[in-house]
C-alpha positions in Angstrom: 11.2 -30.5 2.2 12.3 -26.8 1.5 9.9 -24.6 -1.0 11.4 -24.3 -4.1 12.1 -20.7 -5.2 11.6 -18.0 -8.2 12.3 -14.3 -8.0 11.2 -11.5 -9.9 13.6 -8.2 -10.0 13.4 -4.8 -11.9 15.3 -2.9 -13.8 13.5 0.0 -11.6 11.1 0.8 -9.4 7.2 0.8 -10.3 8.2 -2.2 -13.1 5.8 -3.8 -12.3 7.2 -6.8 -9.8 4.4 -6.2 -7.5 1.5 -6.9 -9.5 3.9 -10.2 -11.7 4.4 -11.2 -8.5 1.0 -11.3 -7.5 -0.4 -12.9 -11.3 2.3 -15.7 -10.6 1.1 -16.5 -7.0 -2.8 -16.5 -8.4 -1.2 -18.9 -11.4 0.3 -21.2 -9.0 -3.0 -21.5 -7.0 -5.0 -21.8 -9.7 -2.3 -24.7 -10.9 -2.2 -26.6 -7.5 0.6 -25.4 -5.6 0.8 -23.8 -2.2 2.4 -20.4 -2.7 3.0 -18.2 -0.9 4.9 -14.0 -1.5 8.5 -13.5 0.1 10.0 -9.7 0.1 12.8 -9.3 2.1 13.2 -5.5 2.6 10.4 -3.0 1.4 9.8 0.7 1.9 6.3 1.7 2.0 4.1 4.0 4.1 1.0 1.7 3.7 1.5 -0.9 5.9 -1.4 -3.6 7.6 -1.5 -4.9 11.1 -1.8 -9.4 11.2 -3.7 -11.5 13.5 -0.7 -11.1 15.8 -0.5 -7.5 16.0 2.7 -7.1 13.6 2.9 -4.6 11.2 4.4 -5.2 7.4 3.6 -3.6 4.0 0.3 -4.0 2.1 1.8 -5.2 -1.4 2.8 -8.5 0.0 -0.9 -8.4 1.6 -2.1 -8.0 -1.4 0.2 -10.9 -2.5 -1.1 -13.4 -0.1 -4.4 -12.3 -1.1 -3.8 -13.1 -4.3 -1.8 -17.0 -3.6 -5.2 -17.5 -1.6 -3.6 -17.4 2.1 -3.4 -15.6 5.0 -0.4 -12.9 5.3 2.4 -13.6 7.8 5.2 -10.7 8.7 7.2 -13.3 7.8 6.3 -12.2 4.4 7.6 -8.7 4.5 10.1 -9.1 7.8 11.7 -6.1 7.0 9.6 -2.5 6.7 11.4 0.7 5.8 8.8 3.9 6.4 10.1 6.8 5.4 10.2 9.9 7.8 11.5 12.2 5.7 13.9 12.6 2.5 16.8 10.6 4.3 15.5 8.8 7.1 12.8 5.8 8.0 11.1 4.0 10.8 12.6 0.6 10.7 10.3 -2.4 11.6 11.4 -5.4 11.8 9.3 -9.2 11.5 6.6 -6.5 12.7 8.4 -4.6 15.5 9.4 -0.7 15.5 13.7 -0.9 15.6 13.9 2.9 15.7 14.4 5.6 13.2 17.6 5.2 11.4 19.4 7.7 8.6 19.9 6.7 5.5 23.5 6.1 5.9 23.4 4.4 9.1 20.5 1.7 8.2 22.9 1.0 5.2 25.6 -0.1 7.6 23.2 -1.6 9.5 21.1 -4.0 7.4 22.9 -6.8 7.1 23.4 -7.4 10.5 19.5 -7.8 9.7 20.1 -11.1 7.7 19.4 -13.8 10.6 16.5 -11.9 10.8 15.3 -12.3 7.1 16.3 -15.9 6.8 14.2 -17.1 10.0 11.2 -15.8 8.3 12.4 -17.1 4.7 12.5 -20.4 6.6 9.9 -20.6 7.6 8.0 -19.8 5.2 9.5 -22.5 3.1 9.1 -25.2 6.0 5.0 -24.6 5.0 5.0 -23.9 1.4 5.5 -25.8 -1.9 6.8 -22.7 -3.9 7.9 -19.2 -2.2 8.0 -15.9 -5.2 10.2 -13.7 -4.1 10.2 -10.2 -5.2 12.9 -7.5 -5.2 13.3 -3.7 -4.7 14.2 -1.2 -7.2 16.9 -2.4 -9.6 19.7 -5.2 -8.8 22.2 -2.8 -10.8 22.1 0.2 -8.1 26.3 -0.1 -8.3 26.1 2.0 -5.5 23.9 0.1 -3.1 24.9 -3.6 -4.2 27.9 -4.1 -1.1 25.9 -6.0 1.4 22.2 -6.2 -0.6 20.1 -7.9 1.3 16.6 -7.4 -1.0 17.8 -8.3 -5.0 20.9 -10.3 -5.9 22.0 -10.7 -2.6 18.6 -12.2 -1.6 18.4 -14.2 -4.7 21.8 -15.8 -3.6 20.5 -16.5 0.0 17.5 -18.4 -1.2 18.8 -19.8 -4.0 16.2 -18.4 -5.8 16.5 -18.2 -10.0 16.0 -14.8 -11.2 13.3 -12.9 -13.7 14.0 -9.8 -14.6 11.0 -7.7 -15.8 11.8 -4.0 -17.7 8.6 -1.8 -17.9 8.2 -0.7 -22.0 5.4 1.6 -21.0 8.1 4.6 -20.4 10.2 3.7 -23.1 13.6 2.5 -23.7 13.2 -1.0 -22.3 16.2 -2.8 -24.2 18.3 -0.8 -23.0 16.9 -0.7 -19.5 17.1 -4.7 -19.7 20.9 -5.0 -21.6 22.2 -2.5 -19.4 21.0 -4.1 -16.4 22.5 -7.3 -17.3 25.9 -5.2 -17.9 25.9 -3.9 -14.5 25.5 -7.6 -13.0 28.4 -9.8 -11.7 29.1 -12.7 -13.8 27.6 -14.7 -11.1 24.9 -12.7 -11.1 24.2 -12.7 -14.1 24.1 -16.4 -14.4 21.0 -16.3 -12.1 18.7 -14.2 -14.8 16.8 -17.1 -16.4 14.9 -15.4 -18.3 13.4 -11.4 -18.8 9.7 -10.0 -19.1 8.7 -7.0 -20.7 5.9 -5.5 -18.8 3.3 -2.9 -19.6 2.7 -3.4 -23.5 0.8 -1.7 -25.5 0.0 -3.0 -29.3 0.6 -5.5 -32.2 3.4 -7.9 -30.2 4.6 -8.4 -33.8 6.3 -5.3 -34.3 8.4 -6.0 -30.7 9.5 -9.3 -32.3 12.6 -8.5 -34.0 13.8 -6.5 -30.7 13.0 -9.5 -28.8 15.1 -11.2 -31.0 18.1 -8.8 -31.0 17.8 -8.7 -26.6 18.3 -12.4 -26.5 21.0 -12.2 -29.2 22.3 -10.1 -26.9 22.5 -11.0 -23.0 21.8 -14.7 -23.9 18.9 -15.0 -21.6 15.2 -16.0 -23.1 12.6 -13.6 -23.0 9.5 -15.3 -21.2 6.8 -13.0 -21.3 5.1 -10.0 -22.9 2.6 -8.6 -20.3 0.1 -6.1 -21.6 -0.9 -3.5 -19.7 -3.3 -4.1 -17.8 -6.1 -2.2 -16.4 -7.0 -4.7 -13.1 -8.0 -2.9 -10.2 -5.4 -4.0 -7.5 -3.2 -2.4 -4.5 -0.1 -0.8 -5.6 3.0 0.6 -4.0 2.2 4.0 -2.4 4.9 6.4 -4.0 4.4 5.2 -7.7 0.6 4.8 -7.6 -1.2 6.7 -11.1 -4.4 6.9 -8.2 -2.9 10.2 -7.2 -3.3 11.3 -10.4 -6.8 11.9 -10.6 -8.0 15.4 -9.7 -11.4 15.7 -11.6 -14.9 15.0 -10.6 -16.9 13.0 -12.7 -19.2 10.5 -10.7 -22.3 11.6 -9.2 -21.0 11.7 -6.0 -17.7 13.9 -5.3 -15.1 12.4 -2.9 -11.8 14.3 -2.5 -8.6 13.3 -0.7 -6.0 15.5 0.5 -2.8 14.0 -1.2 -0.8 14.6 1.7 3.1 14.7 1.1 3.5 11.9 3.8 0.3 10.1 3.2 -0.3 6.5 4.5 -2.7 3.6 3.7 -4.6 5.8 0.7 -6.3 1.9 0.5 -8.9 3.2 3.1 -10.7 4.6 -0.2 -10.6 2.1 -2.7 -13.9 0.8 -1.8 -15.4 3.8 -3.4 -12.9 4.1 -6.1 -14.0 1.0 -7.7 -17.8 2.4 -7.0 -19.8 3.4 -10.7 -21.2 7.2 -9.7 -18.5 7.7 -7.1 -15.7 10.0 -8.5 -12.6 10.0 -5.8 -9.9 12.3 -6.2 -6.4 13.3 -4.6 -6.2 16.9 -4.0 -2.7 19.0 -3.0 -4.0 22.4 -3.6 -6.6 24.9 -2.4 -7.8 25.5 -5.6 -8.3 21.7 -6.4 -10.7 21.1 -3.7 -13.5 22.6 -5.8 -16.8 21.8 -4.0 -17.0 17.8 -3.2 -19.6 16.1 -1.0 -17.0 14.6 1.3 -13.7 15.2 2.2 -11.3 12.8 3.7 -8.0 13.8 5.6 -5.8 10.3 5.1 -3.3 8.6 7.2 0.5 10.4 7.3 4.1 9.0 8.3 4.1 13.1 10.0 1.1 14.4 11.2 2.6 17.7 12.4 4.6 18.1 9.4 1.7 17.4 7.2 -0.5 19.8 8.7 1.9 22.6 8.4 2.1 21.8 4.7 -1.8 22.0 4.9 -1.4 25.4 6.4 1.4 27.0 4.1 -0.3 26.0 1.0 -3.8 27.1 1.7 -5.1 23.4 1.8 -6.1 24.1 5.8 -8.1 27.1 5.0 -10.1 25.8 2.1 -11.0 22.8 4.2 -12.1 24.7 7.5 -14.2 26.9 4.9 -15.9 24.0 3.4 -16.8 22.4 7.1 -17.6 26.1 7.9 -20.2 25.6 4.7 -21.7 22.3 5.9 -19.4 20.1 3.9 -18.2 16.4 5.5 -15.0 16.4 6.8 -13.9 13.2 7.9 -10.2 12.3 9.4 -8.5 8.8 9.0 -5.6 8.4 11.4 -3.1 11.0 11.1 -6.2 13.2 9.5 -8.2 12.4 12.3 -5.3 13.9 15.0 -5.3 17.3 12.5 -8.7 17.7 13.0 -8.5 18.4 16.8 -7.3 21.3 18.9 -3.4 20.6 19.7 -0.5 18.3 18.9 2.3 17.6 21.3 5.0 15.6 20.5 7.1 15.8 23.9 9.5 12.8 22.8 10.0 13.6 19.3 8.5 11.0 17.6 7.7 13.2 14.4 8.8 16.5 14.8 8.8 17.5 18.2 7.3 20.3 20.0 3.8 21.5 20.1 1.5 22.7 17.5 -2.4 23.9 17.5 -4.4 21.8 14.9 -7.6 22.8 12.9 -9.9 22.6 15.9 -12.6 21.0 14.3 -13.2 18.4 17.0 -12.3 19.1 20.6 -9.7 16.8 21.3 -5.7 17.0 21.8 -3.1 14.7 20.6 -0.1 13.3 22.5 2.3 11.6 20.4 3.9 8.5 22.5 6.8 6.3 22.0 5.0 3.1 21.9 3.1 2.1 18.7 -0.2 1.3 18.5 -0.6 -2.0 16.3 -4.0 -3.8 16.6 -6.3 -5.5 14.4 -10.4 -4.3 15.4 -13.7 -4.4 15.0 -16.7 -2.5 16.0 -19.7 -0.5 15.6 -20.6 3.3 15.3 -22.0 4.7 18.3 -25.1 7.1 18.5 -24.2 9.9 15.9 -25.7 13.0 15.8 -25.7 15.6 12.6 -23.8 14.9 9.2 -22.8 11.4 9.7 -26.2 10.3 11.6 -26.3 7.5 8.9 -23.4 5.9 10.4 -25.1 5.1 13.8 -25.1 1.1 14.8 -23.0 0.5 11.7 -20.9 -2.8 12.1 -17.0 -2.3 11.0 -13.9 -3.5 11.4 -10.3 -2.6 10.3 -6.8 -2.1 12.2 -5.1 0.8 13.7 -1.2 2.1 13.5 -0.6 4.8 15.7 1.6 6.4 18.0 -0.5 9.2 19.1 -3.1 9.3 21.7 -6.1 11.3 21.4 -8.0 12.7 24.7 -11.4 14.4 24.1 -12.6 17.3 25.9 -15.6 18.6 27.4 -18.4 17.5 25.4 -16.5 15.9 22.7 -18.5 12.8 21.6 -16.6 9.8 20.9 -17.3 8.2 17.3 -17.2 4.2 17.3 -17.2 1.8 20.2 -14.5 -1.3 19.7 -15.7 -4.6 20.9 -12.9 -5.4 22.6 -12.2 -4.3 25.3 -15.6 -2.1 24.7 -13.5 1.2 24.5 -14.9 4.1 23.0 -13.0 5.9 19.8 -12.6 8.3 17.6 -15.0 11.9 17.6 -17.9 14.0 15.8 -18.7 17.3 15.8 -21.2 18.2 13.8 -20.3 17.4 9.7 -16.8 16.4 11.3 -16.0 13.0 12.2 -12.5 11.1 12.8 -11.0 7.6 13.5 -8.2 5.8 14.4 -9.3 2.9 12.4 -8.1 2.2 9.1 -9.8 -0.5 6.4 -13.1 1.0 8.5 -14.8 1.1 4.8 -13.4 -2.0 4.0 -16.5 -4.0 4.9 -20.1 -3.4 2.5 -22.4 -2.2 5.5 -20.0 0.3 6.5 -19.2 1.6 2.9 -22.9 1.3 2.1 -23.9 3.8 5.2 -21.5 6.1 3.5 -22.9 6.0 0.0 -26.3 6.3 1.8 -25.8 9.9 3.7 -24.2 11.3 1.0 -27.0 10.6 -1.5 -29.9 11.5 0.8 -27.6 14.9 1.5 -28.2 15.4 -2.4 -31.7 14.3 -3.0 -30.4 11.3 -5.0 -31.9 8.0 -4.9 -29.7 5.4 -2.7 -29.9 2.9 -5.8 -28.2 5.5 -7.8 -24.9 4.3 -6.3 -24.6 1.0 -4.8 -22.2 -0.5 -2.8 -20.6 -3.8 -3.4 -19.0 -7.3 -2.3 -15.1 -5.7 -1.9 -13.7 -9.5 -1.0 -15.3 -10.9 -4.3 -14.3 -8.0 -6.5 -10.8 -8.5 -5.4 -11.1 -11.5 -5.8 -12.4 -11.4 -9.9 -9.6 -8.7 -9.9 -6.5 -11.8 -9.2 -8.3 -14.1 -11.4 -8.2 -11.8 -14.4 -4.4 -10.8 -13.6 -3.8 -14.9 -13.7 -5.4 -14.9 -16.7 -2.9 -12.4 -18.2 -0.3 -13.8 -16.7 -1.0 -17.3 -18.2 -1.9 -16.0 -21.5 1.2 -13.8 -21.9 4.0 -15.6 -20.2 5.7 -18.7 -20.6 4.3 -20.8 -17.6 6.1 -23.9 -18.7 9.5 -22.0 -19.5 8.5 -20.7 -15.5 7.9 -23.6 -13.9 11.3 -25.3 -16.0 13.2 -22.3 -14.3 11.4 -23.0 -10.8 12.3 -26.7 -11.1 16.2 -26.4 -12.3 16.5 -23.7 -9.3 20.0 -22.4 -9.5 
């Protein structure tokens, strides 16, 4: 028998469907149910590599992780990764498609349908419920002729419709009624009920408006979420983790907020840290004087690097390695850190450019995508990151480049399979292809270790921690909110009648 289905939409983007989403999925664990996250079309730059190889976006990993499973592409079979202001990488059930424009992957995507529903259906050939989440807002007027990720998914999968407004920015009510304005009749029959996410305050005092919304659109309000502070993945371009800029721990982490940047979760195990202050830098004069600094993952390496280099961002960093401070490259930041990048095929922006020549290495960038999932150890490291040698990891790489080391350039990690070597040192200058690499407690703990004994602080002062059973408190109390705040039987009445 077919899942039965539930979606949650938003009147726009960063409403919070992500994390609802999530909260329901933990909810329906918690009650029973096997549950698993459905998105049909989402545009993100951090993206995770399965078992299989296949690449799809971390917010319906985060999902599964919160329903309790393992994630499938089938999840996410469609990836959008922006390359620029009007174009992105399409990947589809975990494959690269190409680069299209803007305006030709919208005349393109629902020939993309067949696609969608052979993962939809299979996911609901193994799962009792399937909670679909959509993109933006269903009342985009200009984008609604062939949707394939709100309404038009919604009608596909027969799927009954919440729609959640975000009150934290104001103006929800109308956000909500005009919403509902903007929908079909038919569509509009397929909101069951609305949520107001991201309240703050006595729930009294929203009472009579609650009152005056259903007067209005005829459709039951089902939940007042607070806002919560639950440490859990969000989308990339909306996260408030790029807003932090000032050191306050006892250790001093900064990342360089790239314009382009990519899987930013390669630092939440020391976000989450007590004495480890991390924070996302865009200027020169924001760098200050931090005891590591960390060049992320980008969707454009070159174009990224020359942003580095026009803003001043390059030169501060080169003076602070210059000055004995860590540098270490992730990715993208890791191909920045050595001595050229070529991109003969025009994968990112063609031609050839030097890079900051702090590892001797150049970078070719391919056609084929890298897309593995790894594990290794550090190899024999010699100078700043010495703590890292024989440190067990593992992680998963997205890539097109390939990196060649020259001379005496010292690899970084061995992988155990097939046993190749990786990644470089130099010195206080490491990189890596592998992302998540801090995503396991030795590895992160080797970290916290260097930089303490580099300051004469005791290695207790900071201590590292279980990542898998902190995420894991985090999707408890998010069910908890979601249980206590929302309408579970109204929920499950909606899930039940279907549409």
């Amino acid at each position: 028998m077919a899942a039965k289905a539930i979606m949650i939409q938003g009147t726009m983007s960063n409403a919070g469907k992500s994390l609802l989403t999530g909260g329901l999925l933990r909810v329906m664990r918690q009650d029973g149910f096997r549950a698993a996250p459905f998105k049909s079309q989402n545009m993100a730059l951090n993206s995770f590599i399965t078992e299989e190889g296949l690449e799809m976006g971390r917010a319906q990993v985060m999902q599964a992780e919160a329903a309790g499973i393992k994630p499938s592409v089938r999840m996410n079979p469609v990836l959008l990764k922006p390359t620029g202001d009007t174009g992105s990488q399409v990947i589809v059930n975990g494959e690269v498609r190409g680069n299209m424009a803007a305006r030709d992957y919208f005349r393109y995507k629902k020939e993309l349908i067949p696609d969608i529903m052979r993962a939809y259906d299979s996911l609901a050939e193994e799962y009792d419920v399937l909670v679909l989440e959509g993109a933006g807002s269903p009342a985009e007027i200009n984008l609604k002729t062939d949707d394939i990720v709100n309404m038009g998914m919604a009608r596909l999968a027969k799927a009954p419709v919440l729609l959640a407004g975000d009150i934290d920015r104001g103006g929800v009510f109308a956000q909500l009624v005009g919403t509902i304005v903007l929908l079909s009749g038919e569509e509009r029959a397929m909101v069951k009920g609305t949520v107001i996410n991201k309240f703050r305050g006595d729930k009294t005092i929203l009472d009579p408006g609650i009152a005056m919304l259903e007067e209005k659109i005829h459709i039951p309000t089902v939940g007042v979420i607070p806002y919560l502070s639950v440490d859990i993945d969000d989308e990339d371009s909306l996260t408030e983790r790029f807003g932090r800029k000032e050191a306050g721990g006892l250790l001093d982490i900064a990342v360089v907020r790239l314009p382009r940047i990519s899987n930013f979760t390669d630092f939440r195990p020391f976000e989450a840290m007590d004495g480890v202050s991390v924070r996302y830098v865009s200027s020169a004069g924001q760098l200050g004087a931090p005891d590591l600094i960390f060049l992320p993952g980008t969707k454009n390496t070159m174009e990224d690097l020359l942003w580095m280099r026009q803003n001043g961002l390059e030169t501060a960093v080169l003076k602070a390695a210059a000055m004995g401070t860590l540098v270490m490259g992730i990715c993208g930041g890791f191909q920045m850190l050595g001595e050229t990048l070529s991109d003969p095929y025009g994968v990112e922006a063609g031609g050839r450019i030097r890079g900051m020549g702090l590892l001797p290495m150049d970078t070719v960038f391919e056609k084929q995508k890298t897309r593995t999932q790894t594990r290794g150890t550090f190899r024999q490291v010699e100078g700043g990151f010495s703590g890292l040698s024989g440190v067990s990891f593992h992680g998963y790489e997205i890539h097109m480049g390939i990196s060649t080391l020259k001379g005496d350039g010292a690899p970084l990690t061995v992988l155990a399979d097939p046993g190749r070597a990786e990644g470089a040192f130099s010195g206080n200058v490491c990189g890596t292809y592998v992302h998540g690499i801090f995503d396991g407690e030795e590895a992160a703990r080797a970290v916290l270790g260097l930089l303490c004994r580099r300051k004469g602080l005791s290695e207790e002062a900071v201590r590292a921690f279980d990542l898998e059973a902190y995420k894991e408190r985090q999707y408890d109390l998010l069910a908890d909110a979601v249980r206590e705040n929302m309408d579970m039987e109204a929920v499950y009445r909606i899930l039940e009648a279907g549409i």
